[in-house]
C-alpha positions, -999 to 999 in steps of 0.1 A, spaced: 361 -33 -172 352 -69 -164 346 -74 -126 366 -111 -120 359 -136 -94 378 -166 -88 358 -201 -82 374 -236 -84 372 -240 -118 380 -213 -131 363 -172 -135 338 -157 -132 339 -129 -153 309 -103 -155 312 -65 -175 276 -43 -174 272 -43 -211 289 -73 -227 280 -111 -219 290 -130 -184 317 -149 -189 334 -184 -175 372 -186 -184 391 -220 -175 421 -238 -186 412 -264 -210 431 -290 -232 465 -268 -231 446 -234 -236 423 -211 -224 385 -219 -233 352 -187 -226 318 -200 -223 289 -181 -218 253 -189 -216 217 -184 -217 182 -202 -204 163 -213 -234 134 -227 -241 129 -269 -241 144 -282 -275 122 -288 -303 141 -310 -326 116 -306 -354 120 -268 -353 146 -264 -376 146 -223 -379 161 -228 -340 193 -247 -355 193 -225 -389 198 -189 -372 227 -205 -351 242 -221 -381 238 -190 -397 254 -165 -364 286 -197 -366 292 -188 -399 299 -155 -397 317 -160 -360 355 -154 -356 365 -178 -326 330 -185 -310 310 -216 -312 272 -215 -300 248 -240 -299 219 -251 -280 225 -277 -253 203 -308 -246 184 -288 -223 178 -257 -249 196 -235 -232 217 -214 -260 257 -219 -249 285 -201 -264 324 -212 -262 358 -202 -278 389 -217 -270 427 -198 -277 456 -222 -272 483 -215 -250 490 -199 -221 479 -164 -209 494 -136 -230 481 -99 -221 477 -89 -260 469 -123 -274 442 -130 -250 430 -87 -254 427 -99 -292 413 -133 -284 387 -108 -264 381 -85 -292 377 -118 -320 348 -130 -292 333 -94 -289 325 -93 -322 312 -130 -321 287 -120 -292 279 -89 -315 266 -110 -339 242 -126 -311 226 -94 -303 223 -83 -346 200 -119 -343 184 -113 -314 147 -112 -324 152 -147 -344 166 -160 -311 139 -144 -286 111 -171 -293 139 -201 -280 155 -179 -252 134 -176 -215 144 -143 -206 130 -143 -170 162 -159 -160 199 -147 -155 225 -161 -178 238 -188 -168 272 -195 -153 286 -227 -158 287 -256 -185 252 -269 -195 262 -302 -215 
């Protein structure tokens, strides 16, 4: 069970064994992020692009990519309002997403900085 907290923009969602979430209205639905520090970009590193190209690909509702700073960010947007069993399947499509993060996770160790917590909020 997710522990909730409400901020200004939106929730703050956090569960002991899945990924820290942010949940907010956006553009007449309801978008997830999630994210993690990475390391600085290195645009001429292109196995860093190709094993997220390769994770979006196989991804149900998520989107992840690595933001101008390197951190690695994840989203998924569901449109509408709240429903109870669309958004518990909306869950379950971005479970499976953020499975495929952790099946990757040794291509994505050399670009993440794991001394820091995940982060919370958009990183543009």
């Amino acid at each position: 069970r997710y522990q909730a907290d409400r901020v200004q923009e939106g929730i703050h969602a956090k569960h002991p064994s899945k990924l820290p979430l942010f949940i907010t209205y956006h553009q007449g639905g309801i978008r997830i992020q999630t994210g993690f520090p990475g390391t600085s970009l290195d645009q001429s590193d292109p196995n860093r692009f190709q094993v997220l190209n390769s994770i979006n690909r196989k991804a149900n509702v998520a989107r992840f990519s690595w933001s101008l700073k390197g951190n690695l960010m994840g989203s998924a947007w569901m449109p509408g309002l709240y429903d109870r069993s669309r958004f518990a399947a909306f869950i379950e499509a971005w479970e499976h997403d953020a499975q495929l993060l952790r099946n990757e996770y040794e291509q994505l160790q050399p670009y993440l900085n794991e001394s820091s917590t995940p982060l919370e909020t958009e990183d543009p």
